[in-house]
N, C-alpha and C positions, 0 to 999 in steps of 0.2 A: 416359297412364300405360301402361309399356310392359310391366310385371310380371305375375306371376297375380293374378287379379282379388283374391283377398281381401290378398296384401302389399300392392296396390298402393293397393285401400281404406283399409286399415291405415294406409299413409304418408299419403294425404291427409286422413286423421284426425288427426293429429298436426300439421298444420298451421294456424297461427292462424284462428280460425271467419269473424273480419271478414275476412280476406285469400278463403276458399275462397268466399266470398258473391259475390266479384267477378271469378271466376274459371267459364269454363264447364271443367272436367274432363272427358275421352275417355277412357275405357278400352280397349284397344287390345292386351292380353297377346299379347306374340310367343313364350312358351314354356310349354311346356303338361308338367307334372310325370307321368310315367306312372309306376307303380311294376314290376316285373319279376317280382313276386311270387314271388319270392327266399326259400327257409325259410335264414333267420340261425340259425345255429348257434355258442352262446358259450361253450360246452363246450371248458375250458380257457383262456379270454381271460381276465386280472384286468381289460381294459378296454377302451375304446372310444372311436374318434377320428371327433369329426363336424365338416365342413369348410363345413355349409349347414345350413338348418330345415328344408330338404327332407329330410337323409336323416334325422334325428329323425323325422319325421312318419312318415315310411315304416317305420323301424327300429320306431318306437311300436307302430303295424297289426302291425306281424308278433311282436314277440317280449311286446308289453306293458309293464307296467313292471316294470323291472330294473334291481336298486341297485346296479349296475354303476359303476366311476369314468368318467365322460364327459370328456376332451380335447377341446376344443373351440376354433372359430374364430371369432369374432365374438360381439359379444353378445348380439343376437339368435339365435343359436344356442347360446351360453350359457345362454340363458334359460328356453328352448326346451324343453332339456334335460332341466334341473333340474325344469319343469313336468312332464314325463314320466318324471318319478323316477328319472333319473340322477344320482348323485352329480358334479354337473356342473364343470369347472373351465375358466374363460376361459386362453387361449394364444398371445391376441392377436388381431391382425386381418388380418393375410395370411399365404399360408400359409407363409413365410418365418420369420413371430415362431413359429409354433406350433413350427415344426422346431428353432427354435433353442429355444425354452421346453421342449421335451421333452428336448432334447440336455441342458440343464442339469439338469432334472429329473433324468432317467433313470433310469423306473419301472421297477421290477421284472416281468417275467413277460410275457405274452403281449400285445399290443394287434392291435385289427382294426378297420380305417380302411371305414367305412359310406359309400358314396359314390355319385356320380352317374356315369353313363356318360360326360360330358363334364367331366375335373376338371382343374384345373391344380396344379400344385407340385408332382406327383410323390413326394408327403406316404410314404406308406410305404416307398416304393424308398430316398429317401433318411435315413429313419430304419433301415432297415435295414443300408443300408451301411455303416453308425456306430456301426453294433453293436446295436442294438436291436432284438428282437421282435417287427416291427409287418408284419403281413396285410391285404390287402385286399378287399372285397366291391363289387359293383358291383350298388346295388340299385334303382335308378330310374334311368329315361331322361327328361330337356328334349328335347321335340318342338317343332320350329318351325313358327309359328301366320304365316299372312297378316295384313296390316292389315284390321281390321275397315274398313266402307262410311263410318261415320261419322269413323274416323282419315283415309282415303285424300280425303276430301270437306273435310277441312279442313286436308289439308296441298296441295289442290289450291287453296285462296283465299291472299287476299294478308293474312290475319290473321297477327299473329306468335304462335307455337307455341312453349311453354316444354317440354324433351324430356328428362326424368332417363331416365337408363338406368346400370343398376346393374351388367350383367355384360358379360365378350368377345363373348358367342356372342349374346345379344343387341341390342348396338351393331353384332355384322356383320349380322344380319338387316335392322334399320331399314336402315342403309345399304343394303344390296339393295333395300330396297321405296321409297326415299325419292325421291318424284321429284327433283330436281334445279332449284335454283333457290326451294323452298320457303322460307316464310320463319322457319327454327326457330332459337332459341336452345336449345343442348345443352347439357347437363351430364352430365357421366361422372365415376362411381366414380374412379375409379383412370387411371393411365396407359395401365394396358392394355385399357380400354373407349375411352378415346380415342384410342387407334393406328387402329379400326377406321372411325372417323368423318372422319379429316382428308381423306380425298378427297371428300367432301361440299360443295356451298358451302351456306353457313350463314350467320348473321347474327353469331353468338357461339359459344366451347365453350368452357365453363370445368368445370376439374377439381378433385374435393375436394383437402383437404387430406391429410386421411387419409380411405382406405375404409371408412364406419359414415354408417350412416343420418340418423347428427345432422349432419352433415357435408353430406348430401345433403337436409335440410330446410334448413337457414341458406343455401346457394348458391340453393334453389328459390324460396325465401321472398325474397332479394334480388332474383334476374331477373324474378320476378312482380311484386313491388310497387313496381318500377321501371316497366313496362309501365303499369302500372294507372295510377302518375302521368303516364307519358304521353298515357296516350289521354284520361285525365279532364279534360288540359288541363291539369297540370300539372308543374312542370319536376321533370326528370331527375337527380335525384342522381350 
């Protein structure tokens, strides 16, 4: 698991308990949340656009709770939100539904996009140039983490290795650290996690359907318990 240790606990929780039994799990976080310690100021925003849990988290520490409307990306960060006492509203799940969900919407007044240093969509520039009110803050950086001793030690055996990876910037990192010739089955988020793996050789990459975490338990939940029949001695669905 390639995530910060608690999402990535979090996902293997959510996983059926007899499947995790027969599974040895690595924790192996390739990106490390910093916050910029950024004072937010929302003096004058009617609201706020969060595109990760990350920047909730961060936005949380610094401004506390504020019943502010939250625009949001995913459910998990819908959810997020609303725990943090955002008047939170889902806007999809890439950041394409959210720009078009706001385009339709088309709230009143100010909005200010809470973000990471490394973000994709372009979520406020192009709500702005559409007419809309929307500023952005840049309030946490993802620092790129080495393979822990016990990931690099088991992608150096002939074991086969099941690899969700959930964002770009982490699908380029494994790839840089992945020796070559390992034996992993991949799975990526989205198309744009696996653009960065196909120079890889690998055993399998399969990609969700859609970007959401159920998406990426049912694809992990299938290459594992296929695994499991095989090495148990039995046959391969």
């Amino acid at each position: 698991m390639t995530r910060p240790y608690d999402a990535a606990q979090r996902f293997v929780s959510e996983l059926p308990a007899a499947l995790i039994g027969d599974l040895e799990v690595i924790y192996s976080p390739l990106l490390k949340v910093q916050s910029l310690n950024e004072t937010i100021d929302l003096d004058g925003f009617s609201a706020v656009v969060f595109t990760s849990s990350n920047g909730v988290s961060v936005a949380a520490r610094s401004v506390g709770r504020v019943s502010l409307r939250a625009y949001c990306l995913g459910e998990r960060t819908t959810l997020a939100a609303e725990k943090a006492g955002w008047q939170s509203q889902f806007c999809g799940m890439t950041a394409d539904d959210l720009v078009s969900d706001l385009l339709k919407r088309r709230p009143s007044g100010r909005m200010l996009h809470l973000r990471g240093q490394h973000s994709r969509g372009d979520v406020a520039a192009r709500l702005s140039e559409a007419g809309l009110d929307c500023r952005e803050q840049v309030i946490y950086d993802q620092l790129v983490l080495p393979l822990t001793n016990e990931a690099s030690t088991a992608l150096s055996l002939s074991r086969d290795l099941v690899v969700p990876l959930f964002s770009p910037r982490t699908a380029r990192q494994f790839a840089d650290l992945c020796p070559q010739g390992a034996p992993i089955h991949l799975i990526a988020m989205s198309d744009a996690v696996a653009n960065h793996l196909k120079l890889l050789k690998y055993k399998d990459l399969k990609i969700c359907m859609n970007p959401e975490a159920l998406s990426m338990q049912r694809l992990v939940r299938q290459v594992a318990e296929q695994l499991v029949r095989v090495e148990s001695g039995g046959l391969a669905q």
